[in-house]
FIKEKOL-851719 format. One line per 8 residues: for each residue x, y, z of C-alpha. Coordinates in steps of 0.2 Angstrom, whole numbers, plus 5000, padded with zeros to 4 digits. Example, Ala and Ser with C-alpha at 12.3 -4.5 7.8 and 13.67 -1.06 7.14 Angstrom:
5062/4978/5039 ~ 5068/4995/5036
This chain:
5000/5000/5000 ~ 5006/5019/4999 ~ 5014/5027/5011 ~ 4997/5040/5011 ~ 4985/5026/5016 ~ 4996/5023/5031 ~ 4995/5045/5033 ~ 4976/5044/5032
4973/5030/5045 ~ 4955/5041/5047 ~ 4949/5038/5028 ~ 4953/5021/5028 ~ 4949/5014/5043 ~ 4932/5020/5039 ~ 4933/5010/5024 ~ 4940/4995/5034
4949/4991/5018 ~ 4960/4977/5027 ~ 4946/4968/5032 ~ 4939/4970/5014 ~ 4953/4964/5007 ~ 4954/4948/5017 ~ 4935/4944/5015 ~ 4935/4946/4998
4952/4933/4996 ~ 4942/4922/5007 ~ 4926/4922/4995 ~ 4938/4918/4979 ~ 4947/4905/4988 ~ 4928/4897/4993 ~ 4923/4901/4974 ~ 4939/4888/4968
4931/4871/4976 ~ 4924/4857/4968 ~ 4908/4859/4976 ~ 4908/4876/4976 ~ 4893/4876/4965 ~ 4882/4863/4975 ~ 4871/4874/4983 ~ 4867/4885/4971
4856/4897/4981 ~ 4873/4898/4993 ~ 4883/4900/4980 ~ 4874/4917/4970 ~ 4874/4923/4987 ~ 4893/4922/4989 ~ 4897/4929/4970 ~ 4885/4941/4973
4896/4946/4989 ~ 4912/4944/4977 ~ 4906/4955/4964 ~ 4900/4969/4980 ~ 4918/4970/4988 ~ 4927/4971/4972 ~ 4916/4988/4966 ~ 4919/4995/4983
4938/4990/4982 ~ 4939/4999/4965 ~ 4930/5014/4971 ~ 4940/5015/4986 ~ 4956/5011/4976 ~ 4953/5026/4963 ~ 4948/5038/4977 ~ 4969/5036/4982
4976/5037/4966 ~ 4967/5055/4965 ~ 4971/5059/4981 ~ 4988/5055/4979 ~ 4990/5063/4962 ~ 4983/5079/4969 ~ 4996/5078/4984 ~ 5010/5075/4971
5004/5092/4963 ~ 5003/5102/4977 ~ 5021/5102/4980 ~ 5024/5110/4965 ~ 5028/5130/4966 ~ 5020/5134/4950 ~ 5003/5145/4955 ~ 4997/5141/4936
4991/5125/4944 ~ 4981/5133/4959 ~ 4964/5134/4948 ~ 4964/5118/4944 ~ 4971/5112/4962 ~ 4958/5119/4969 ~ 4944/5112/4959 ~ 4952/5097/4960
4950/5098/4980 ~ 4931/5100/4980 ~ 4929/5085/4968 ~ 4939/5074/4980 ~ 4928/5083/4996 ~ 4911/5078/4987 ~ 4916/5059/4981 ~ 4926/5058/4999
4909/5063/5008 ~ 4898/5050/4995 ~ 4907/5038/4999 ~ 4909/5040/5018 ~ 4891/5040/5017 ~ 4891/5023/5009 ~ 4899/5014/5024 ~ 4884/5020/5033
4873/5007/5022 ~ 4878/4991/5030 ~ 4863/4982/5030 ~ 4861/4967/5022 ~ 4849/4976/5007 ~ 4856/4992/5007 ~ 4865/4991/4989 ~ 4849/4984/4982
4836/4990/4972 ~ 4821/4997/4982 ~ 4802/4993/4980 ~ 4792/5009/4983 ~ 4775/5010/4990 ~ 4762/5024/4992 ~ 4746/5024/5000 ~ 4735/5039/5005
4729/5041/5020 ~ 4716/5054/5030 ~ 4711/5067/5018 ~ 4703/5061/5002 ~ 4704/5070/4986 ~ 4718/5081/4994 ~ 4728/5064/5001 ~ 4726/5055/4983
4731/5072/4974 ~ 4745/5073/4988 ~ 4749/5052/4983 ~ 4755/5058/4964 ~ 4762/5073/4973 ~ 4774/5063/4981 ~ 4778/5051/4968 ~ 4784/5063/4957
4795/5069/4971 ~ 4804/5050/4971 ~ 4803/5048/4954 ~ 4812/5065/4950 ~ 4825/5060/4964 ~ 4828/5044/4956 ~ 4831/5050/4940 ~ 4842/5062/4946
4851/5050/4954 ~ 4852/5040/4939 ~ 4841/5026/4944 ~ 4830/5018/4934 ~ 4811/5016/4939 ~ 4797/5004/4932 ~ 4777/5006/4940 ~ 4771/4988/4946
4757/4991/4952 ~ 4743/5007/4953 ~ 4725/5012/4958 ~ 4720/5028/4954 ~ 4710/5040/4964 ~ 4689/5044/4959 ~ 4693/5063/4957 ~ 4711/5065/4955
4729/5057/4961 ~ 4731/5038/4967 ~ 4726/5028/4980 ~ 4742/5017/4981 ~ 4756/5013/4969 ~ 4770/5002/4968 ~ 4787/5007/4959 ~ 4804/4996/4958
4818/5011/4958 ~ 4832/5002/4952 ~ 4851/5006/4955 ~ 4866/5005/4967 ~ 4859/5009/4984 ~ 4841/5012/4980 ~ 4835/5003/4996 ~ 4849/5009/5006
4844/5030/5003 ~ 4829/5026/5001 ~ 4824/5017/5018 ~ 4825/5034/5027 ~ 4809/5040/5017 ~ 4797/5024/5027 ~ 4785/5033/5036 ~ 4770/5044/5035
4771/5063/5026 ~ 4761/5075/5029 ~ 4754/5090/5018 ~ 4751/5108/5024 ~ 4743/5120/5009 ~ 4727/5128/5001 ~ 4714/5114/4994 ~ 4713/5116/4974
4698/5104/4977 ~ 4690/5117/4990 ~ 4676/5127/4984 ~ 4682/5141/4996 ~ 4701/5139/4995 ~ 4701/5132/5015 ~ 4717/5126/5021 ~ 4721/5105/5022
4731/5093/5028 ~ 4734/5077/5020 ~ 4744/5063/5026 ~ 4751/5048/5014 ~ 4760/5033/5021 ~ 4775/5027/5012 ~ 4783/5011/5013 ~ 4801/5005/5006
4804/4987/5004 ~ 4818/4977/4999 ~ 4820/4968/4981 ~ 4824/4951/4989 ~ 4831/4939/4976 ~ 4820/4921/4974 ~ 4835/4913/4979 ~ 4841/4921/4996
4836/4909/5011 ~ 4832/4924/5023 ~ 4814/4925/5014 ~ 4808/4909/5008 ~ 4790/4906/5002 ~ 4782/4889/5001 ~ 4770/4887/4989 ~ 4757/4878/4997
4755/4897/5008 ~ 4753/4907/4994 ~ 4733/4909/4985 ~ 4734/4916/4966 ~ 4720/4925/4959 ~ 4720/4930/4939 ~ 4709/4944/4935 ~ 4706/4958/4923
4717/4973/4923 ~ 4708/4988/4928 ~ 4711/5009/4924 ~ 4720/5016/4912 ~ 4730/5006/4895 ~ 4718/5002/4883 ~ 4706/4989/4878 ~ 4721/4976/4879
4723/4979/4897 ~ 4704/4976/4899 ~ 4702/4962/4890 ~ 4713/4948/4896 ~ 4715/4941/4912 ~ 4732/4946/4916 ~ 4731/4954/4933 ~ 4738/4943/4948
4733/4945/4969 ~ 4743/4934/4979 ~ 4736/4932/4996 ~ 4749/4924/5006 ~ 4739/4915/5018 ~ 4750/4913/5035 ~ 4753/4929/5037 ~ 4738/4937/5028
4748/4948/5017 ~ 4740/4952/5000 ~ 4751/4961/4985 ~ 4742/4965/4967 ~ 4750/4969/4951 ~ 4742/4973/4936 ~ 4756/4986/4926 ~ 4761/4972/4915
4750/4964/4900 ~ 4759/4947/4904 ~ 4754/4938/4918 ~ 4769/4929/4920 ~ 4777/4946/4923 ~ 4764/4951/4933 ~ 4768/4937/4944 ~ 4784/4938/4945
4784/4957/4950 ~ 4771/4953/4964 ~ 4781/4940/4968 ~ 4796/4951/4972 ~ 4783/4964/4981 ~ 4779/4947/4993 ~ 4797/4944/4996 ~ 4798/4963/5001
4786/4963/5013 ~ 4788/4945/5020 ~ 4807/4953/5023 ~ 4800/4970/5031 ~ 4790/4962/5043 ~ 4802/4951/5051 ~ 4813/4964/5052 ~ 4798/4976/5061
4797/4958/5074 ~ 4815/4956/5076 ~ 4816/4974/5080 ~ 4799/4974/5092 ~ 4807/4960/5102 ~ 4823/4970/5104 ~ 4818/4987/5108 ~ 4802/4989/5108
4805/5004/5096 ~ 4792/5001/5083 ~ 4776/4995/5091 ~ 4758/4996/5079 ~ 4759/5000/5063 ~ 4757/5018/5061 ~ 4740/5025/5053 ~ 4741/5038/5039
4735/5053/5051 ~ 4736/5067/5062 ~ 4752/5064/5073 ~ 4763/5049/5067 ~ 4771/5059/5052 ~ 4788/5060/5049 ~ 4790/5072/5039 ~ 4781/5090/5035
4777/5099/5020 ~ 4770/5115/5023 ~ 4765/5128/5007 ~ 4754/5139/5016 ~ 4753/5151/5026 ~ 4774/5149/5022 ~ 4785/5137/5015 ~ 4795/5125/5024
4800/5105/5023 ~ 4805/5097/5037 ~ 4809/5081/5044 ~ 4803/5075/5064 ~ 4817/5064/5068 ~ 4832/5074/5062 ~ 4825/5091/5064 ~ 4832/5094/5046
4822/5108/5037 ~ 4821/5115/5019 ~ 4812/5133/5017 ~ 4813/5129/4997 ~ 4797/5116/4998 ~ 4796/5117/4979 ~ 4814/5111/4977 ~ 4811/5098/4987
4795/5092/4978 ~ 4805/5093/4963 ~ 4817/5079/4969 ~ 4830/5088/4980 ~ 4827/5078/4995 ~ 4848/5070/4996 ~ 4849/5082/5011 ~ 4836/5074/5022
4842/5056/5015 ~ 4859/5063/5022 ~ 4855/5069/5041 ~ 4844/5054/5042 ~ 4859/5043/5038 ~ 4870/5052/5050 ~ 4860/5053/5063
């Protein structure tokens, strides 16, 4: 190793790249036996693993050659290189920061793509209207992001908005930003659905769930558990939608847990996607039980209203976001509506 990794004992011991390093020749050494490829389920797991350490190695990796390239110009007495020195600096600040707050994903999800679920609560027309509100929100941040998104499943509202939706935001990290965002928002503004332009408030529950590959043991589903249903898609996509059965409801009966998916105009990919919602929620709630026995700190599931939120948007009589369990706030409330929510992602994180 350089002589500077040994000077920045802080960076890397944050990293823990020692412990990386040995991991990862532990995982290729498994990789090389003869029966390596036995258990398959086992085995994806432990490539998957492989393939995990060797991106963070590489990031990790390129973030000291830079470092150590820009140390090796700042000895140089020629002031034509300050401009450039010093953008360099704040490019190393900002992938330095990023990937600090990487090390604070550690669970066992976090890298995974996240499944997104919004369901309005107390407020009617205005919690529906408040539903789309907030999925733009998450699909603008995703796209900034560079994530990729796909709309599973969606019931529209009577007047205007949804009633719930299902989205797979796909990318690097997706479930790990995203998990901070579980809980219930609320909305502070002036009705456009009010014949004398009252002020409302509008709660929406949202959810964030793991994409849990068929194959990982920590959620398996036996069949015999599971009830199918095939029915007509409903809403909007054309008389295609409408006429075949391509809809699916799984009603996983131990649990009680019901998941519906109708985006897709094959069934088998209907299945399949509300497959993956089961395996999210199966997955969520034993975690919410493990953590119940543990602490205590959950308790009932939280209802969509007055009280319970997490977050605040108010647009009137002022404008100000901002988040209960950080105390984080943002005066801008359109910018963040428009997607800029890394902040509060960020103090979450870190708290």
């Amino acid at each position: 190793m350089k002589a500077y990794k040994k000077e920045s004992k802080t960076l890397w011991s944050i990293f823990d790249w020692d412990k990386k390093q040995t991991e990862l020749a532990e995982l290729n050494k498994a990789s090389e036996k003869e029966d390596f490829w036995a258990d398959n389920k086992s085995a994806q797991l432990t490539m998957k693993r492989i393939s995990d350490l060797k991106d963070e190695i590489y990031l990790w990796t390129n973030l000291d050659n830079s470092i150590q390239t820009y140390l090796d110009l700042t000895i140089s007495d020629d002031e034509s290189f300050r401009p450039d020195l010093e953008s360099e600096a704040e490019k190393l600040e900002k992938q330095i920061e990023r990937l600090e707050l990487s090390t604070l994903l550690s669970g066992p999800y976090d890298k995974g793509n996240a499944l997104l679920y919004i369901n309005s609560g107390a407020g009617g027309t205005d919690a529906q209207d408040w539903g789309e509100m907030l999925l733009r929100m998450y699909l603008r941040w995703a796209e900034k992001n560079g994530f990729s998104t796909e709309i599973l499943d969606r019931s529209d509202g009577e007047e205007a908005g949804i009633k719930s939706i299902t989205v797979l935001i796909d990318g690097k990290y997706a479930y790990g930003y995203l998990r901070s965002e579980k809980g219930v928002h609320r909305l502070v503004r002036l009705s456009p659905f009010d014949a004398a332009h009252r002020r409302h408030t509008s709660f929406v529950q949202v959810e964030i769930l793991p994409e849990v590959a068929s194959e990982d043991p920590v959620v398996e589903i036996d069949p015999d558990d599971i009830v199918i249903d095939i029915y007509k898609s409903s809403g909007a996509g054309g008389q295609n939608v409408q006429k075949n059965a391509t809809a699916i409801r799984i009603t996983h009966k131990s649990t009680g847990i019901v998941v519906t998916c109708q985006n897709e105009r094959s069934q088998v990919q209907n299945r399949e996607n509300a497959l993956k919602v089961l395996r999210g929620r199966l997955y969520d709630l034993k975690v919410q039980e493990q953590e119940a026995k543990l602490s205590k700190l959950r308790g009932e599931y939280q209802k969509a209203e007055w009280g319970s939120q997490i977050r605040s948007y108010v647009l009137h009589p002022y404008q100000l976001v901002k988040d209960h369990r950080t105390e984080y706030e943002k005066g801008n409330a359109q910018a963040v509506l428009n997607g800029d929510i890394d902040e509060f992602i960020e103090a979450y994180l870190k708290m």
